[in-house]
Backbone bond lengths (Angstrom), bond angles and torsions (degrees), N, CA, C in turn:
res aa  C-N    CA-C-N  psi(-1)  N-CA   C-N-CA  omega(-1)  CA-C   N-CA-C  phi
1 X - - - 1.479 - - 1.535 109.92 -
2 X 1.242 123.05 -69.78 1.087 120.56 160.88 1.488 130.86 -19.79
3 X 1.607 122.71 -56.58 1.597 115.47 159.05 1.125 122.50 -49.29
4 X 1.315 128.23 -25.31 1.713 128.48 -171.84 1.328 102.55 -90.93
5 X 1.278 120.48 -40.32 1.477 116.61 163.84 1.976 119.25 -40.83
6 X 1.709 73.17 -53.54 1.959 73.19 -175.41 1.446 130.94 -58.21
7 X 1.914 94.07 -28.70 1.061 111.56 -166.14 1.945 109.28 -85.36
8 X 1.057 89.66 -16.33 2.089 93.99 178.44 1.238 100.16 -99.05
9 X 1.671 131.36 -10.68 1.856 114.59 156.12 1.602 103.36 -75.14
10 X 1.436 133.32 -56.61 1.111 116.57 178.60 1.576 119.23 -36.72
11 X 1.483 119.01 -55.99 1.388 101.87 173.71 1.180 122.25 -51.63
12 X 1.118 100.99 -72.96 1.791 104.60 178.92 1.445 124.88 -21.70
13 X 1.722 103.94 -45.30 1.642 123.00 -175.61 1.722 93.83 -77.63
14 X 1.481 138.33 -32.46 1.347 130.55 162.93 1.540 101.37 -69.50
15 X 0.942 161.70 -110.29 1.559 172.78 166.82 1.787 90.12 20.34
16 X 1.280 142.90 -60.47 1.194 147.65 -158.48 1.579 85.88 -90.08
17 X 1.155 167.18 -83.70 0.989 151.57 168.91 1.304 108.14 5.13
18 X 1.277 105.96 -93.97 1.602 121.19 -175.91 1.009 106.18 -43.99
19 X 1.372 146.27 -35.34 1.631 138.39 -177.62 1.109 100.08 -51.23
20 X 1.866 110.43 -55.40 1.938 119.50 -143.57 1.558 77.00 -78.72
21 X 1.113 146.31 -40.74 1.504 130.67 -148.19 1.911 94.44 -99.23
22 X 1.031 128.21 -25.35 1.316 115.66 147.58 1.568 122.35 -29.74
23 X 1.513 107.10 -89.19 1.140 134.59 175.51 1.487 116.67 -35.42
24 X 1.269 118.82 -53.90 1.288 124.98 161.28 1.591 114.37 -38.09
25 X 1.400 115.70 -64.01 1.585 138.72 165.37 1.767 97.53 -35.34
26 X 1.017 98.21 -88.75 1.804 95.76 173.23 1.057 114.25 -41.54
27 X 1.587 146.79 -21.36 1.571 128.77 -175.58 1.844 99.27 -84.62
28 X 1.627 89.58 -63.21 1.482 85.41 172.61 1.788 137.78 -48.63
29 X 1.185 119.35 -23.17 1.233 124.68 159.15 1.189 125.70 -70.91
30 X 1.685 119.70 -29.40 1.853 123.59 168.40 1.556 78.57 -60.13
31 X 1.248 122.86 -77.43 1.556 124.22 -139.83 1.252 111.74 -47.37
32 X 1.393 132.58 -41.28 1.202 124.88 163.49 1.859 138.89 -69.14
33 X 1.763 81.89 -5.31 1.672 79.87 174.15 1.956 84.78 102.80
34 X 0.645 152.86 16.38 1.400 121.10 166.44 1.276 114.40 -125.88
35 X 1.730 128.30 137.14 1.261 146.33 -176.38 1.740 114.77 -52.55
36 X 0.892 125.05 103.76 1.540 109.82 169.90 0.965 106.93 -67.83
37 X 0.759 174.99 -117.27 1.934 154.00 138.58 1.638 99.15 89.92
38 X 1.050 89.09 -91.59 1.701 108.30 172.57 1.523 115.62 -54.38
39 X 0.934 131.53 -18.94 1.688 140.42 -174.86 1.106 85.95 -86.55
40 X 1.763 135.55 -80.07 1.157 128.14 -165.44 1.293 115.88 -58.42
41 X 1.406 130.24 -37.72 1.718 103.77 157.47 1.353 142.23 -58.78
């Protein structure tokens, strides 16, 4: 039990990563003026 525990904060703690560093990605790209829209095409 304990390993599965550890092992679904690591995801979670990867998954929340990637959100904030998403999001970050998306702020900084409004701020400069460019569409993520258009990036992803």
């Amino acid at each position: 039990m304990i390993d599965f525990y550890e092992s679904k904060d690591v995801e979670t703690g990867c998954r929340n990563s990637e959100m904030i560093a998403w999001r970050i990605y998306v702020l900084s790209c409004k701020r400069v003026g460019i569409s993520t829209e258009d990036y992803i095409k």
